[in-house]
N, C-alpha and C positions, 0 to 999 in steps of 0.2 A: 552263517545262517543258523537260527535255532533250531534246533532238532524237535521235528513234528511227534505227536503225540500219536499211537498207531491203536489201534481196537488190542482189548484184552487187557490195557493198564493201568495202574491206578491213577486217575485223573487227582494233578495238584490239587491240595487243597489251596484257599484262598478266602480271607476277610477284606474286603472291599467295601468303603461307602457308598450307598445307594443316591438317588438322587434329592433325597431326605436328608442326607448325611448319615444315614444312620447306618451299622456298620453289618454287612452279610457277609456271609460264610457259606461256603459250598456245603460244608457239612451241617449245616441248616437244616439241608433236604434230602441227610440220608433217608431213604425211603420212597422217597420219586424221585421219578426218570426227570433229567433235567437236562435243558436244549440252553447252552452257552456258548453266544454267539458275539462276536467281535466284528465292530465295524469301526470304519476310521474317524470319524467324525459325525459330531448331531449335527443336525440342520443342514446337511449338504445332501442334492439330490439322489445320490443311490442309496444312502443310508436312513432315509426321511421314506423311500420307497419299500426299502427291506423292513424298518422296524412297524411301518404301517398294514406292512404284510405278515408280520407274526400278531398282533393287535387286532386285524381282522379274521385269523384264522386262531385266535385265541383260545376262541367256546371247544375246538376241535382238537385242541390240542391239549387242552386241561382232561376233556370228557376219557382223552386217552391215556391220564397221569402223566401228562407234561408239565412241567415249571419252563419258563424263559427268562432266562437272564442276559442280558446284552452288556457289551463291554467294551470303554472305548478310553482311548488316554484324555479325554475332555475330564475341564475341570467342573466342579460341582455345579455352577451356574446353569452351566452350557447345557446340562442335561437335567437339570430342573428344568431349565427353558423349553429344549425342547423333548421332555417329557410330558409338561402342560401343552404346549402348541398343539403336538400331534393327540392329546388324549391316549398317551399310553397306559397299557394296565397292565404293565408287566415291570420289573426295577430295571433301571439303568443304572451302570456299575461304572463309578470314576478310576483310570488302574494312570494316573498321569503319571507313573515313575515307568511304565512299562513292566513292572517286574509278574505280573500275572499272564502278560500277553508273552512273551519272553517265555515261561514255562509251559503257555501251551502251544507253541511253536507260530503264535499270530505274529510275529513282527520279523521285518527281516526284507532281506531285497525282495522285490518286485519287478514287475513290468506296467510300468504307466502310459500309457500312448506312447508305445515302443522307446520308451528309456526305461532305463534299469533304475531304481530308486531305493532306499531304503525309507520304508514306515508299516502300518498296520494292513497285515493280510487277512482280509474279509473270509472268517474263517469261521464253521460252525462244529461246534463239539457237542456229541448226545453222551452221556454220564447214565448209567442204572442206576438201580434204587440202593448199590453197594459200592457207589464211587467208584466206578470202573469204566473205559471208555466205550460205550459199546459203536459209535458211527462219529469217528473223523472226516470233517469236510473241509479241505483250502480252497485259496483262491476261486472262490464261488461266488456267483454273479447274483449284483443284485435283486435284479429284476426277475422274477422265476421262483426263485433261491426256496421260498417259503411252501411253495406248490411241489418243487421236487422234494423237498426235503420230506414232507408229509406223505408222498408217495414209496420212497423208501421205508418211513417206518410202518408202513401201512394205515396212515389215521386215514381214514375216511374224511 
């Protein structure tokens, strides 16, 4: 298993194509807090649920110096696709070799309807405005995911 990412360290850096193709960099956004969240698949129902829950909670999470970046092994298409479907307004980030999920400790065995599997652990990472981690989240549920997580950091 990869070894999880723990508060207090410097979060990977990483160049990723957006769903644009065009290429981002975590340190983009030295300077704001930034919410990098991994989910296993676009267009499949918990992650069509989560990303439509950072999208609707958007206004409140930017007014608090939040960036969202989302990140999945889909290939370019797939989150073009469903970046337009759902009207997202935040990037979606293609990582298909695994090696960004892999560093930040998203990929790895699981538990899938009580089997054990390996692929991408729905995992969210809060980054300061000095690339540093300040709130590791694993294996976190769709459904909710976006309400708690805004409750932790306190946005309103």
């Amino acid at each position: 298993m990869t070894d999880r990412l723990t508060a207090g360290t410097v979060a990977p850096d990483f160049t990723l194509p957006n769903e644009q193709g065009v290429a981002t960099s975590l340190h983009d956004f030295r300077g704001q807090k930034v919410i990098v969240y991994f989910y296993p698949a676009a267009s499949t129902p918990g992650c069509t649920t989560e990303a439509c829950d950072f999208r609707d909670n958007m206004s409140s999470l930017q007014a608090a110096g939040y960036t969202v970046l989302g990140v999945s092994k889909d290939t370019l298409p797939a989150i073009e696709r469903f970046h337009q479907e759902q009207a997202l307004t935040f990037p979606l980030l293609s990582d298909p070799d695994l090696v960004v999920h892999q560093e930040y400790g998203a990929y790895g065995e699981k538990n899938n309807y009580g089997k054990v599997v390996t692929g991408t652990i729905r995992s969210t990472i809060v980054v300061d405005e000095e690339g540093v981690v300040q709130l590791p989240l694993y294996n976190v549920k769709a459904t909710g995911h976006v309400a708690s997580l805004r409750k932790k950091l306190g946005v309103a």
